[in-house]
C-alpha positions as CSV (number, residue, x, y, z in Angstrom):
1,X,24.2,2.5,7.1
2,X,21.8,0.7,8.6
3,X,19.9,-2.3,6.9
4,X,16.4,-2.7,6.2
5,X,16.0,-5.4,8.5
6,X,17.6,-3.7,11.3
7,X,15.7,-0.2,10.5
8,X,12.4,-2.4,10.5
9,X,13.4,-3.8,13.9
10,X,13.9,0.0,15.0
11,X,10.3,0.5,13.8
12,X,9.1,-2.1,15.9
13,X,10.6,-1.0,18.9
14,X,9.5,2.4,18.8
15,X,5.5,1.1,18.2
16,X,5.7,-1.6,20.7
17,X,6.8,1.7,23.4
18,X,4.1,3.8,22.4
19,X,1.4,4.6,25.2
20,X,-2.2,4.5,24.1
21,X,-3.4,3.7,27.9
22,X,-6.2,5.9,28.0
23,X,-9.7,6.3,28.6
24,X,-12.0,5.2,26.7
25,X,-10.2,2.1,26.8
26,X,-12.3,0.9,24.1
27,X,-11.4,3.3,21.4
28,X,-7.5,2.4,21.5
29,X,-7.8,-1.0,21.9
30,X,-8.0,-1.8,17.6
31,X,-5.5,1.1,17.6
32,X,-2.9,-1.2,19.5
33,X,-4.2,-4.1,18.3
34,X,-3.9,-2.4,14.4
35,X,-0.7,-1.5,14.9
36,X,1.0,-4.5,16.2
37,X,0.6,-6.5,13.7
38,X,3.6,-5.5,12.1
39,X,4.8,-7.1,8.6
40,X,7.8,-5.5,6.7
41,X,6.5,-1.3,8.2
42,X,7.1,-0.4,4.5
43,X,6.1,3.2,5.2
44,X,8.1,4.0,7.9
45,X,11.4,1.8,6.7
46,X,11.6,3.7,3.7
47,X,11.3,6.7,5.5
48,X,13.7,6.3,7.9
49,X,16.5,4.5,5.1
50,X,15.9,7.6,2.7
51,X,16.8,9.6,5.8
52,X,19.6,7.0,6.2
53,X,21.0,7.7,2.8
54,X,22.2,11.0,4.2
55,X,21.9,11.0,7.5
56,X,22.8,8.1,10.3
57,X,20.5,9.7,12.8
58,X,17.6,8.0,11.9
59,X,15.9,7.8,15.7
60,X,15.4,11.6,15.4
61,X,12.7,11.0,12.9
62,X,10.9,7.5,14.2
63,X,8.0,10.1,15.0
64,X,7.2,11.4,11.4
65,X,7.8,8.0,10.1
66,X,5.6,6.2,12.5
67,X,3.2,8.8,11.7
68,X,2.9,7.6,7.7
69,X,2.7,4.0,9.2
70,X,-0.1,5.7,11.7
71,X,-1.8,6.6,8.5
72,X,-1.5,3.7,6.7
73,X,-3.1,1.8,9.2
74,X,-6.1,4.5,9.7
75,X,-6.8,3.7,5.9
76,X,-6.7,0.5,6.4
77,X,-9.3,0.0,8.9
78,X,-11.3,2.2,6.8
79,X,-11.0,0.1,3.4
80,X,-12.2,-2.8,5.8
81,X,-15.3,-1.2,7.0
82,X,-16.0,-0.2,3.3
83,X,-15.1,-4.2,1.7
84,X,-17.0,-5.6,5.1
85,X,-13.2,-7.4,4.6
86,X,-13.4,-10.3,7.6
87,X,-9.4,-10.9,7.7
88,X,-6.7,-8.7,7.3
89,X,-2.7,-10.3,7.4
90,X,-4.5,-13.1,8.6
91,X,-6.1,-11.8,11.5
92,X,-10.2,-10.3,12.0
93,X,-10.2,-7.1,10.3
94,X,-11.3,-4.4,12.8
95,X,-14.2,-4.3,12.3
96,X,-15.1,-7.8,12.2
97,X,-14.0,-8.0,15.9
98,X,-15.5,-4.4,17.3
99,X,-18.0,-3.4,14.9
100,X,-18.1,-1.0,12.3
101,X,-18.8,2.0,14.6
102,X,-15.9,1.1,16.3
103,X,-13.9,0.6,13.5
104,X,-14.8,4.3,11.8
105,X,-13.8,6.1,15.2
106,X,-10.5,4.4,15.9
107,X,-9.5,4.8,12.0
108,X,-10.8,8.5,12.7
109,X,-8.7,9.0,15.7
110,X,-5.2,7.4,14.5
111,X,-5.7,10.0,11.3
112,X,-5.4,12.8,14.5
113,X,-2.4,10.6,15.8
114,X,-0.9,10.3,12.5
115,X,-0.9,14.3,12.9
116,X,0.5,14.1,16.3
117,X,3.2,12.2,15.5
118,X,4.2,14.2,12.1
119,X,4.3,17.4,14.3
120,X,7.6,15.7,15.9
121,X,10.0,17.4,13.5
122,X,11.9,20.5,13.5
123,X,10.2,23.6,12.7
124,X,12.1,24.7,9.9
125,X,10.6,21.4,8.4
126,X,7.2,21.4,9.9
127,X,5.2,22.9,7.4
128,X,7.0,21.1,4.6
129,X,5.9,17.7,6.2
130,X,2.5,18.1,7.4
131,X,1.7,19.5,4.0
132,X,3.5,16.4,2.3
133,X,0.6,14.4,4.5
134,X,-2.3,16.8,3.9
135,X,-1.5,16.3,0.1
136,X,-0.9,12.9,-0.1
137,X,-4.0,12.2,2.2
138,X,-6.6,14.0,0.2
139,X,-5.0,12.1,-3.1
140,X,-5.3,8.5,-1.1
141,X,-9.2,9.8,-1.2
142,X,-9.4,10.5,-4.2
143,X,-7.8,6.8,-5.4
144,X,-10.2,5.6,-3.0
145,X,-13.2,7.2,-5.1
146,X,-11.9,6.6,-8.3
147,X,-12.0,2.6,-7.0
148,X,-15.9,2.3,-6.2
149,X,-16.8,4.5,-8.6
150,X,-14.7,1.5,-11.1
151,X,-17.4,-1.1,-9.0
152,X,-20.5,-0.2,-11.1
153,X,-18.0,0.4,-14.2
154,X,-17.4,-2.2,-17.1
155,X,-15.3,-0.4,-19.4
156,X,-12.2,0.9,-16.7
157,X,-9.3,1.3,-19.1
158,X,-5.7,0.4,-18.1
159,X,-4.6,4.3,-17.9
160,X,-7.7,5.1,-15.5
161,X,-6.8,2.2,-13.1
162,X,-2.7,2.7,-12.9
163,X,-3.6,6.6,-12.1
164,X,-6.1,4.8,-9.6
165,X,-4.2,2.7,-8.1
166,X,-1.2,5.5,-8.3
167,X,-3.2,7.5,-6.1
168,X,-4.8,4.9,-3.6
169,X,-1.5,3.0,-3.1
170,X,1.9,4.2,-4.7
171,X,1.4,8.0,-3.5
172,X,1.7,6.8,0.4
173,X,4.8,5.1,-0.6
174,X,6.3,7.8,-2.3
175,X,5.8,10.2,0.0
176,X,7.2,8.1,2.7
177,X,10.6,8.1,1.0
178,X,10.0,11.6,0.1
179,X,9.6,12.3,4.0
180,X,12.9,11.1,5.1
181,X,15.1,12.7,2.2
182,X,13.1,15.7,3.3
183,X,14.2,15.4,6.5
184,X,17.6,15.0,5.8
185,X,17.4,18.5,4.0
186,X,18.0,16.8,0.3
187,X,18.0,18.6,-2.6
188,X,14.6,19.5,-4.4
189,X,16.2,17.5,-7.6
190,X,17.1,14.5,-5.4
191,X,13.4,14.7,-3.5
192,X,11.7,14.4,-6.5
193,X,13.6,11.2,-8.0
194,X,13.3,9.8,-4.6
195,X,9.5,10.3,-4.7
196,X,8.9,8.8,-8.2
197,X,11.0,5.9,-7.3
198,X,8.8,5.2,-4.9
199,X,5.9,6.4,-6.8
200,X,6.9,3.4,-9.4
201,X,7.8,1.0,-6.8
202,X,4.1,1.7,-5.6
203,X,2.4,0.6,-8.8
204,X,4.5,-2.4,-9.1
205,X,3.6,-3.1,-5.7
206,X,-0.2,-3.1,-6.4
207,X,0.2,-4.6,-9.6
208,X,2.3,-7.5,-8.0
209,X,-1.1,-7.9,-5.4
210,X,-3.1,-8.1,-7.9
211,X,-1.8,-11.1,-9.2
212,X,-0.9,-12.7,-5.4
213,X,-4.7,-12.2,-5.0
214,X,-5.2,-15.6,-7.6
215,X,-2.2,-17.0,-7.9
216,X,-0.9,-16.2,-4.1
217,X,-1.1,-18.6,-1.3
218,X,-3.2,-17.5,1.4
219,X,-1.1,-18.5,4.4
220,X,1.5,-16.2,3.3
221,X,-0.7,-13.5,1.4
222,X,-2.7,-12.8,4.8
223,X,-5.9,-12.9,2.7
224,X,-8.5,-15.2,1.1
225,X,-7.5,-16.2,-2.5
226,X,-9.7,-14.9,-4.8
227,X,-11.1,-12.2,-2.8
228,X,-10.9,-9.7,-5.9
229,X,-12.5,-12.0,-7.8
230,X,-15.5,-12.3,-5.2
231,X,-16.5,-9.2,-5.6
232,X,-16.0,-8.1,-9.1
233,X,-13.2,-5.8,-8.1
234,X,-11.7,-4.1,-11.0
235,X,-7.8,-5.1,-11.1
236,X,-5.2,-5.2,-13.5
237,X,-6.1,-8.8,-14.5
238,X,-9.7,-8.7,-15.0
239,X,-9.3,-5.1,-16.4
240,X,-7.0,-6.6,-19.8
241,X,-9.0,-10.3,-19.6
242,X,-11.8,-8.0,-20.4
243,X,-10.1,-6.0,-23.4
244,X,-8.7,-9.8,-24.7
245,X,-11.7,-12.1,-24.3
246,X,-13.9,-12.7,-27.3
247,X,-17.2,-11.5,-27.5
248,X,-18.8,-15.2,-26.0
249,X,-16.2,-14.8,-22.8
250,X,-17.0,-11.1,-22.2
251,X,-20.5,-12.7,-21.7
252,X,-19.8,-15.3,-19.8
253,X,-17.5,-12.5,-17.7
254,X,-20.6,-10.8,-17.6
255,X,-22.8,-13.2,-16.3
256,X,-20.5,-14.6,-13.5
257,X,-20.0,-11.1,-12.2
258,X,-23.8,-10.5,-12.2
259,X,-25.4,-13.4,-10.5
260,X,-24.9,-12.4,-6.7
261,X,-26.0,-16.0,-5.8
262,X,-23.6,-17.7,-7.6
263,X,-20.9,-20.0,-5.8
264,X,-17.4,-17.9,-5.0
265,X,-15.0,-20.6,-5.2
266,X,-16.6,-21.8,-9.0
267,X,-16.4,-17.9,-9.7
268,X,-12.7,-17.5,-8.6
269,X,-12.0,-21.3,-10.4
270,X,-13.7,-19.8,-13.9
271,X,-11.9,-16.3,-13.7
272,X,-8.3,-18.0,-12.6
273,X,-8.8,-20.3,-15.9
274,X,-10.0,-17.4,-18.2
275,X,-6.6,-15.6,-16.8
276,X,-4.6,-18.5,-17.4
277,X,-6.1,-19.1,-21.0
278,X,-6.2,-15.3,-22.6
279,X,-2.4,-15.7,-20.7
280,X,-3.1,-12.4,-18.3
281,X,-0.9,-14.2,-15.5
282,X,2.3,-13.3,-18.0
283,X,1.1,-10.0,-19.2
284,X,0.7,-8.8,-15.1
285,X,4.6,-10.0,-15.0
286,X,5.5,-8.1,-17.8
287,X,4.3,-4.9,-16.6
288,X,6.0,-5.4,-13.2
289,X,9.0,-5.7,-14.7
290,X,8.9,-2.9,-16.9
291,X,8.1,-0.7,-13.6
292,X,11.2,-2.4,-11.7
293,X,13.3,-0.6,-14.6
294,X,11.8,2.2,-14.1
295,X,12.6,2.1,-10.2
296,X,16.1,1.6,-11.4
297,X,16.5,4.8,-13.7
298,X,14.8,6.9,-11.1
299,X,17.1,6.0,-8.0
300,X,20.3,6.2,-10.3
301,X,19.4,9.7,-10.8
302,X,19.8,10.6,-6.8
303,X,23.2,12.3,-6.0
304,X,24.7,10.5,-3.5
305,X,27.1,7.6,-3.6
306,X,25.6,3.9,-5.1
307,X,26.9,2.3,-1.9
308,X,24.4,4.9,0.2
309,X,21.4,3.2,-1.7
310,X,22.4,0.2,-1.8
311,X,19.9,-0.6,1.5
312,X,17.2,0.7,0.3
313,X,17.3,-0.5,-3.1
314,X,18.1,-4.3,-1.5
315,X,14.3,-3.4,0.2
316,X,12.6,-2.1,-2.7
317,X,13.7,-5.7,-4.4
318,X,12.5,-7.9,-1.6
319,X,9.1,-6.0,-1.7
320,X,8.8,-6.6,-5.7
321,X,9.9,-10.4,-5.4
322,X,7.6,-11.6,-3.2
323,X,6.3,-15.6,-3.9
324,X,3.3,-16.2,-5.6
C-alpha cells in the first residue's frame, strides 16, 4: 500500500512529464502554469489510493486520475473569471495575469484534456468512466448556478446550500474516489459507499473553508481573509448568523452587505464579530464533526480489510484537520 504522501508525489511526477509544447504557445501557458501549482492533488490522490485499496498498480490509472485533477483545475480558472478572484493558492489567478479571454479558453481547452486523459483506460471501463465525468460535470454546473443564483438571494436555507455546495464541491470528490474503486473493478455495493464517503468528506471540506475563509490565516489559506465576506457570498456562516441575529442585526447585516462603497476590512471586522457573538464559529465545528462521523460509517461499510483503508482514511483526516 502506498501512502498518501508517496501517491501525491506520484501525482506530481506524472504532471510535471506532461507535454503541453504546442502552438499557440499562449493558450497552454496558464495550462502549465495551472497545473503546477500543486497542493495536496486531492482529486487524483484519492483516485489512485481507492485504486490502491484493491489494486497496487496504481501507475496504470495516473491518466484518468490526472484527468479529474485536469478538471478540477478547468473549473477553477473558470470560478476566477466569474469572482474577478486576483489570487488563487497565493499566486495571480489566471486571469489576473492573461486576461479573461485567455482565461475562458485555456479553462475551455483543459475540459477537452480532462477528456483526453479519461479516455486512457481500458475499454471494458471506458464508458463507465467518461460517463462518471459527463455526470459529475453537468452537476458541478449546476452547484455553480445554484451559487449566483444564492448572490441576489437573502433567505438561502441551510438544506438549499449543503445540496449547493454538495454539488459544486463534494460531487468532484466523490467521484474521484469512485473512479479508482471503479477501476479496480469493485463491487457496485463497495462503489457506492466509497462515493458517499467522499461525497461527505466533500461537504465537510467546504464547510471547513468556509470557516478558514474568517478565521484562517492567509499565508497558509492561499487567499485573502475575508474574501466571502467581501462580496456577500452566501456560506455556511453568514447563512445561520442570518437565521440567529435579532431583528436590529439582520439590519445592520443588511445594510453592510448593501452599501458597495463601504470599507472591506470594517465589513469583514463587523461580520467576524457578529460570528463570534451569535457563536457561529462553534456551530460551523459542530457540523464538521458530525460529517467526519459520517465519513466513518460510510468507509466501514467497504469490504475489504481495515488495514487496506487505513491510507486513505489517514488522508481524508489530514484534509478535515486543517489549522485555522
Amino acid at each position: 500500500m502506498y501512502t498518501w504522501e508517496e501517491t501525491r508525489d506520484i501525482v506530481n511526477g506524472f504532471i510535471e512529464k506532461l507535454n503541453f509544447e504546442r502552438a499557440p504557445k499562449e493558450l497552454y501557458a496558464p495550462i502549465t502554469y495551472t497545473l503546477s501549482q500543486s497542493g495536496k492533488r486531492v482529486r487524483p490522490v484519492l483516485a489512485l489510493m481507492a485504486y490502491n485499496i484493491y489494486k497496487e498498480d496504481v501507475e496504470k490509472v495516473l491518466y484518468p486520475a490526472v484527468a479529474m485533477e485536469t478538471y478540477h483545475n478547468h473549473t477553477l480558472i473558470h470560478d476566477d473569471v466569474m469572482d474577478c478572484a486576483d489570487i488563487r493558492r497565493g499566486k495571480p489567478t489566471v486571469c489576473a495575469k492573461w486576461g479573461d479571454t485567455m482565461a475562458i479558453l485555456s479553462g475551455d481547452t483543459m475540459l477537452l484534456l480532462a477528456y483526453q486523459f479519461m479516455s486512457n483506460v481500458e475499454d471494458d471501463k471506458l464508458r463507465a468512466a467518461i460517463s462518471l465525468l459527463t455526470e459529475t460535470a453537468k452537476e458541478v454546473c449546476d452547484g455553480q448556478q445554484y451559487d449566483i443564483e444564492f448572490e441576489s438571494r437573502t433567505n438561502v436555507s441551510e438544506e438549499e446550500y449543503i445540496n449547493m455546495i454538495r454539488l459544486k464541491t463534494s460531487v468532484l470528490i466523490a467521484a474521484s474516489i469512485k473512479l479508482g474503486a471503479l477501476l479496480a473493478g469493485a463491487c457496485e455495493e463497495d462503489l457506492n459507499n466509497l462515493y458517499a464517503y467522499g461525497e461527505t468528506m466533500g461537504l465537510a471540506f467546504q464547510l471547513q473553508d468556509d470557516l478558514l475563509d474568517v478565521y484562517g490565516d492567509a499565508a497558509v489559506f492561499g487567499k485573502k481573509i475575508g474574501g466571502d465576506i467581501r462580496c456577500n457570498k452566501k456560506t455556511f456562516l453568514l447563512i445561520k448568523a442570518l437565521e440567529l441575529a435579532s431583528e436590529e442585526q439582520r439590519k445592520e447585516m443588511f445594510a453592510w452587505m448593501e452599501n458597495p462603497s463601504c470599507d472591506a476590512d470594517a465589513k469583514v471586522e463587523y461580520f467576524t464579530a457578529l460570528y463570534n457573538s451569535l457563536g457561529i464559529k462553534e456551530l460551523c465545528e459542530a457540523r464538521i464533526a458530525e460529517l467526519f462521523e459520517k465519513c466513518d460509517e460510510h468507509i466501514a461499510k467497504v469490504s475489504v480489510h481495515e488495514e487496506n483503508k487505513r491510507e486513505i482514511k489517514r488522508f481524508i483526516n489530514s484534509l478535515l484537520n486543517r489549522t485555522l
